[in-house]
C-alpha positions as CSV (number, residue, x, y, z in Angstrom):
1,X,-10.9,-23.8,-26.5
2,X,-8.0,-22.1,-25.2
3,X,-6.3,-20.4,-28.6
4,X,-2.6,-19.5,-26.3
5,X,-1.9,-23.0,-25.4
6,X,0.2,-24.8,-27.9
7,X,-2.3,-26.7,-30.2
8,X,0.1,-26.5,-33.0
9,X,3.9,-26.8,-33.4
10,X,3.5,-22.5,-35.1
11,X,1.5,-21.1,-31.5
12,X,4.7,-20.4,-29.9
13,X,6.8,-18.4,-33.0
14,X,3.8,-17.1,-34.2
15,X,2.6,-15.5,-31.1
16,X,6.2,-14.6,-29.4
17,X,6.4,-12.2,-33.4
18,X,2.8,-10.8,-32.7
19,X,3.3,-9.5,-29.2
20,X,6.7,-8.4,-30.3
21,X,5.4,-6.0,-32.6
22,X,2.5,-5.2,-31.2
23,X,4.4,-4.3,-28.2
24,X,6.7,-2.1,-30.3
25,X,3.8,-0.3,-31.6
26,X,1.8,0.5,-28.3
27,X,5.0,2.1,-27.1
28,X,5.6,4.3,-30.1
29,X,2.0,5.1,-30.4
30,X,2.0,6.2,-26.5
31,X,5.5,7.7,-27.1
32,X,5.2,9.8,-30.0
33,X,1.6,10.8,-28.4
34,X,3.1,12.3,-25.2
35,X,5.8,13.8,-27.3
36,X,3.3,15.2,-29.9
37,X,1.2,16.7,-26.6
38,X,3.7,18.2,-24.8
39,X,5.2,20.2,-28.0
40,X,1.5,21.3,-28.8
41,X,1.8,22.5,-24.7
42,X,5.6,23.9,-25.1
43,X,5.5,25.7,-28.5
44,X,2.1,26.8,-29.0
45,X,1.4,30.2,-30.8
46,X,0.9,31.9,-27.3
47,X,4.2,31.1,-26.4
48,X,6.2,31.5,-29.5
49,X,4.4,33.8,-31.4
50,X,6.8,34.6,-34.0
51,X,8.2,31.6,-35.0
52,X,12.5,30.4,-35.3
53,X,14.1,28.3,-37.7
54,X,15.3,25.2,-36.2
55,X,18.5,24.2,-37.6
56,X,19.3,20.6,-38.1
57,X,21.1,18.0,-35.6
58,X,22.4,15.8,-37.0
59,X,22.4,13.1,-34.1
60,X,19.1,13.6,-33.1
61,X,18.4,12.4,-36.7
62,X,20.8,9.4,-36.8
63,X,19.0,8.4,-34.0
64,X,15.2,8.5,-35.5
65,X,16.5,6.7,-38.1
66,X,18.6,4.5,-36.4
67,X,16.3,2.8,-33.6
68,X,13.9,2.5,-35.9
69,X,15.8,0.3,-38.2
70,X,17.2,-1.9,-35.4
71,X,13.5,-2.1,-34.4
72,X,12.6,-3.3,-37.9
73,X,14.5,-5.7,-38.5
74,X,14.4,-7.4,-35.2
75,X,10.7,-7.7,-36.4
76,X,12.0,-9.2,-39.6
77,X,14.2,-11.6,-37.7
78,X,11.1,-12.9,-35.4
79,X,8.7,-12.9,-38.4
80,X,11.5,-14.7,-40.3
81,X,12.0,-17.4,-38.1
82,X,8.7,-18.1,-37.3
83,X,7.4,-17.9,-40.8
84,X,10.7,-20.2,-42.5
85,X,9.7,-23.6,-40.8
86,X,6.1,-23.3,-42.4
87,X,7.7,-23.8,-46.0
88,X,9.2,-27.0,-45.4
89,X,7.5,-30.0,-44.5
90,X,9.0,-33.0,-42.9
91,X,9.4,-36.0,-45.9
92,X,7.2,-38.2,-43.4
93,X,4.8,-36.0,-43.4
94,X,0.9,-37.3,-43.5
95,X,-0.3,-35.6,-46.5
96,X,-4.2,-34.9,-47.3
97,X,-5.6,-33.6,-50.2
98,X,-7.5,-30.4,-49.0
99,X,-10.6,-29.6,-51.4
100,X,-12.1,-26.4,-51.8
101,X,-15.4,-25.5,-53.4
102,X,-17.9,-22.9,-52.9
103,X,-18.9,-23.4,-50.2
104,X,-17.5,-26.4,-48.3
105,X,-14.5,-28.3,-47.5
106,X,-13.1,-32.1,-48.7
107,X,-10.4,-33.8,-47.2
108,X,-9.1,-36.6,-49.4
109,X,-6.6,-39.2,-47.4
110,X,-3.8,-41.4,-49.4
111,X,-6.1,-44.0,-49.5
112,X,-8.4,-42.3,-51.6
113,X,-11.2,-41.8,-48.8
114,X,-12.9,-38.5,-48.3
115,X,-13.7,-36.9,-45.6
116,X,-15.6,-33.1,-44.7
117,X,-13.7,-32.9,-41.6
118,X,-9.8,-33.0,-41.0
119,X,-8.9,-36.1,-38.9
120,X,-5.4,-36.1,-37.4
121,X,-3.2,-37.9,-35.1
122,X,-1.5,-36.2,-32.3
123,X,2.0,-35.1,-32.4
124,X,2.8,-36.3,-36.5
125,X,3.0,-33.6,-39.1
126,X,0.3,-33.0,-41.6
127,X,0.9,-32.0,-44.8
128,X,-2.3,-30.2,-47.1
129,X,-1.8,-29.7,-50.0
130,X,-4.5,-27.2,-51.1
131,X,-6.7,-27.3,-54.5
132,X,-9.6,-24.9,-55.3
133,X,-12.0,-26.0,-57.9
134,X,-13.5,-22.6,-58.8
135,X,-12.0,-19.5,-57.1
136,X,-9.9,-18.1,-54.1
137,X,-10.6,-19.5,-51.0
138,X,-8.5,-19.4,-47.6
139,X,-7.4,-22.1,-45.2
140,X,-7.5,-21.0,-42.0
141,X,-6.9,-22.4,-38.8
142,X,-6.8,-20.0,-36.1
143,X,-5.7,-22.1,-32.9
144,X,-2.8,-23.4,-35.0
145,X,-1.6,-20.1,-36.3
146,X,-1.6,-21.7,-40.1
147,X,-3.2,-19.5,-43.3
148,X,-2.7,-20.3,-46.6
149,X,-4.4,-18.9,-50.0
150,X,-5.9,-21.7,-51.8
151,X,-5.5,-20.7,-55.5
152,X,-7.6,-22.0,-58.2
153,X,-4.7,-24.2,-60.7
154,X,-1.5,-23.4,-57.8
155,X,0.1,-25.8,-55.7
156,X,0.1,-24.2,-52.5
157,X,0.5,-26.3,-48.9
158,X,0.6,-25.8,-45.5
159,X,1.8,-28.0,-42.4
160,X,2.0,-28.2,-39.4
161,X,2.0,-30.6,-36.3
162,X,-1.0,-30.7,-34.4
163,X,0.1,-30.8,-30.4
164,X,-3.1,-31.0,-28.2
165,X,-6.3,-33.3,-28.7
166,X,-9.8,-31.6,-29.0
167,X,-11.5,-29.8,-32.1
168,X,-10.5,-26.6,-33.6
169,X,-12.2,-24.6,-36.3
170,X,-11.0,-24.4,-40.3
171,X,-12.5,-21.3,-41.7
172,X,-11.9,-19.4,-45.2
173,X,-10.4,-15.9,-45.0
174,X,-10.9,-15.2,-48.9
175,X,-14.9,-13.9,-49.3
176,X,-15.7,-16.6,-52.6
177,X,-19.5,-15.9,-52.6
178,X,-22.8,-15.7,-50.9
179,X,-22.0,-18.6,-48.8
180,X,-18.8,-17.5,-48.0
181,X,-19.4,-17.1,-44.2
182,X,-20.9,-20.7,-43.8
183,X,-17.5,-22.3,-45.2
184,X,-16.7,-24.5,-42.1
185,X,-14.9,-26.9,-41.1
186,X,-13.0,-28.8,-38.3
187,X,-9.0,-30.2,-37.7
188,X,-9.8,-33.1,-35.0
189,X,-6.6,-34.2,-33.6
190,X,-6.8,-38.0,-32.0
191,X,-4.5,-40.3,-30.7
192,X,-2.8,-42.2,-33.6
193,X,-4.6,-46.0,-32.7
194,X,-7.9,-43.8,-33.3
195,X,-6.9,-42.1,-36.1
196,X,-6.0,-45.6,-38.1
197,X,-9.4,-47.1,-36.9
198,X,-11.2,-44.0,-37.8
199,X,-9.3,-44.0,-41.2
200,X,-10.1,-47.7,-41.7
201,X,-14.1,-47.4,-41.1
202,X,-14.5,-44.6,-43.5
203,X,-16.6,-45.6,-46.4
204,X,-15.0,-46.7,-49.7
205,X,-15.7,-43.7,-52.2
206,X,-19.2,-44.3,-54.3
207,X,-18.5,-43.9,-58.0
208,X,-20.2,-41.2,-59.0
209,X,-21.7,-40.4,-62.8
210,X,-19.5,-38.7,-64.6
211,X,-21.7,-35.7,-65.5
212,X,-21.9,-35.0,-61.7
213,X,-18.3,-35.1,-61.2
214,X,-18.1,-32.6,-63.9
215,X,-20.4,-30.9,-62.3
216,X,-19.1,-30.2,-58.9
217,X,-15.6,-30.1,-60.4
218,X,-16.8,-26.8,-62.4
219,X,-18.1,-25.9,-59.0
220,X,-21.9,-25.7,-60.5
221,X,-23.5,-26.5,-57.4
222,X,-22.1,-23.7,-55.5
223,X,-25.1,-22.1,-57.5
224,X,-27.5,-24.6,-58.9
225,X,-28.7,-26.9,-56.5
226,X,-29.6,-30.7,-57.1
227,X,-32.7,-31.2,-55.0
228,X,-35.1,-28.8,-55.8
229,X,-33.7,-26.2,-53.0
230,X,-34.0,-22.8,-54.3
231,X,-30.3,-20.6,-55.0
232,X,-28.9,-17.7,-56.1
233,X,-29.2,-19.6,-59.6
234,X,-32.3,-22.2,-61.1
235,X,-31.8,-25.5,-59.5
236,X,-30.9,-28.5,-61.6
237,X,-33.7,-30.9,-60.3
238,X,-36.4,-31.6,-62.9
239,X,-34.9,-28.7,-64.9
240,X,-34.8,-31.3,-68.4
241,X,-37.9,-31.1,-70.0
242,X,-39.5,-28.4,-68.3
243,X,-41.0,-25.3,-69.5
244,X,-39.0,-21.9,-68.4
245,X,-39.3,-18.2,-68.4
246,X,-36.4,-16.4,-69.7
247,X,-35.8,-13.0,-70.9
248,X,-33.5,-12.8,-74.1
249,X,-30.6,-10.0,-74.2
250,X,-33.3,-7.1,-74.8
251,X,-34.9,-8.3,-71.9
252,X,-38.3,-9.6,-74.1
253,X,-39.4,-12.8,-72.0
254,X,-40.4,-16.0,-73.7
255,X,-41.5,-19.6,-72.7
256,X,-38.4,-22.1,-74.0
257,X,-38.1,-25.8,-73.6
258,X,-35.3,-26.9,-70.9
259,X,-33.9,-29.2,-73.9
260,X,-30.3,-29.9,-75.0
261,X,-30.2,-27.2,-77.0
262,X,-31.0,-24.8,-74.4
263,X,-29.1,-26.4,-71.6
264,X,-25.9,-26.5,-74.3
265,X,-26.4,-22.5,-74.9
266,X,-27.0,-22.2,-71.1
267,X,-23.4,-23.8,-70.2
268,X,-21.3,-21.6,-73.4
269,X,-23.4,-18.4,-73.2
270,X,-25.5,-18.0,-69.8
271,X,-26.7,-14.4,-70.1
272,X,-28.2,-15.1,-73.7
273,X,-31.3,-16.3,-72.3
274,X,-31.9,-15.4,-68.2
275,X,-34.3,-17.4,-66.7
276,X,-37.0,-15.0,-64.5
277,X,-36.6,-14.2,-61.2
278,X,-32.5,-14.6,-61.6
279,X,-29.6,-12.0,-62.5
280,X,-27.7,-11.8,-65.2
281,X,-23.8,-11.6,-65.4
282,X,-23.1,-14.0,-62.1
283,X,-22.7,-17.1,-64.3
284,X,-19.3,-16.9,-66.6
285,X,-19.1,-18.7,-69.9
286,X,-17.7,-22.2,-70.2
287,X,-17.0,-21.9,-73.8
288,X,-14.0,-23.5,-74.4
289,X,-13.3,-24.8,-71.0
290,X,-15.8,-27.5,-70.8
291,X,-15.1,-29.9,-73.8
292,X,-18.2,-30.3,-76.5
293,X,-17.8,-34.4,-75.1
294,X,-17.9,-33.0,-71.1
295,X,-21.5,-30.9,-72.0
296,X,-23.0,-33.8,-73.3
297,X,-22.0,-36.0,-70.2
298,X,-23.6,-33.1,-68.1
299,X,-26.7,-32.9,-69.9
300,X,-27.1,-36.9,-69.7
301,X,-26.7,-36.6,-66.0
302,X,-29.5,-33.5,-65.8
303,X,-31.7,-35.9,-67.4
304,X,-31.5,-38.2,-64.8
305,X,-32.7,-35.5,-62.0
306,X,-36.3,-36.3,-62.2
């Protein structure tokens, strides 16, 4: 993939304001290099060994001052126009619900199907409007020149309109955890007869069990897994009715039952009993966040991971 052709409606704005100021700087930085050298050469100590006051000119310094603010705010002008047209999206905009969760994407169409990659037509403007369901992440799609923070209870969005077919890569620029690096997607742009058939063959969405939409909507899996695969924190499989190692706040370990009780106390207060083997401080307290009714709807569904 080519990222200097014009995959996205931003490429050209975004790129013409890069090399702008990147030209700028490479001159100054050669510039004011040759000018720093040659005075080092011209009025070195062997030279001038008692030194002169320089009096001030004033024109020499209404012209530092000057060109440099031209130069500035023709970089504000370029950035400006190129950045302006990414706040307002077109009222016929396709719009997508753009899921983020440690550590993996969701893309949730009008019709209510879901989707891990982005599927687009060709030449129509896509509107995603960006929801984090536990802490900063970043949408990111290089070959389209679009970036947006996606802020855990903000409405942010980004368009933009996809102008070339083929895949291109949606990453996250904000580091949200261990997985942080395997946070990948894809934007594949179609032609719009394939994008409705693809649209129309996705799967209706399964209605989950509550407790597991509580769940992943408190972004516990990012940590505890649901199969048995071991994590940065104990997985949930089997986990009801079990026998577990913890270590109390003074650090003396003891053998509890995984019961309500100790699954309740695990979602309010997670460092008062550590399981073995596992940090403390990583897990935050959900004490008063998730409801009394909510933790009982999650511990039904644990009991269901056998």
């Amino acid at each position: 993939m080519n990222y200097y052709q014009y995959a996205s409606n931003y490429v050209e704005g975004v790129d013409r304001t890069f090399f702008f100021i990147f030209g700028v700087s490479i001159f100054f930085l050669i510039g004011i290099t040759f000018v720093m050298l040659l005075f080092v050469r011209k009025y070195r100590r062997s030279k001038h060994p008692q030194a002169v006051q320089v009096k001030e000119n004033k024109w020499i310094e209404i012209t530092w001052t000057g060109i440099p603010l031209i130069l500035v705010m023709f970089m504000f002008y370029y950035g400006y126009i190129a950045y302006n047209p990414m706040r307002n999206a077109p009222p016929d905009s396709i719009v997508v619900k753009t899921i983020a969760k440690m550590w993996e994407w969701n893309f949730e169409y009008t019709n209510g199907k879901q989707s891990k990659e982005l599927v687009v037509p060709i030449n129509k403007p896509i509107k995603c409007n960006l929801v984090s369901l536990d802490v900063i992440h970043g949408f990111f799609v290089p070959a389209f020149r679009v970036k947006e923070d996606v802020v855990p209870g903000k409405n942010n969005s980004a368009w933009f309109i996809p102008k070339e077919l083929g895949e291109y890569e949606i990453m996250c620029t904000a580091y949200c955890g261990l997985k942080h690096s395997f946070m990948e997607s894809k934007v594949i742009v179609v032609t719009e007869d394939r994008f409705k058939k693809w649209l129309d063959s996705l799967p209706e969405n399964k209605v989950e069990p509550e407790g597991l939409t509580l769940i992943k909507n408190n972004a516990c899996t990012g940590c505890h897994s649901l199969d048995g695969t071991k994590g940065i924190a104990p997985t949930f499989n089997k986990l009801y009715g079990s026998k577990v190692i913890v270590l109390n706040e003074e650090g003396v370990e003891k053998e509890v039952d995984a019961d309500e009780f100790y699954l309740n106390q695990s979602i309010i207060g997670p460092d008062i009993k550590v399981v073995k083997g596992y940090k403390g401080g990583i897990m935050r307290s959900y004490k008063g966040t998730i409801s009394k009714e909510n933790i009982k709807k999650i511990i039904e569904y644990l009991k269901t991971l056998k």
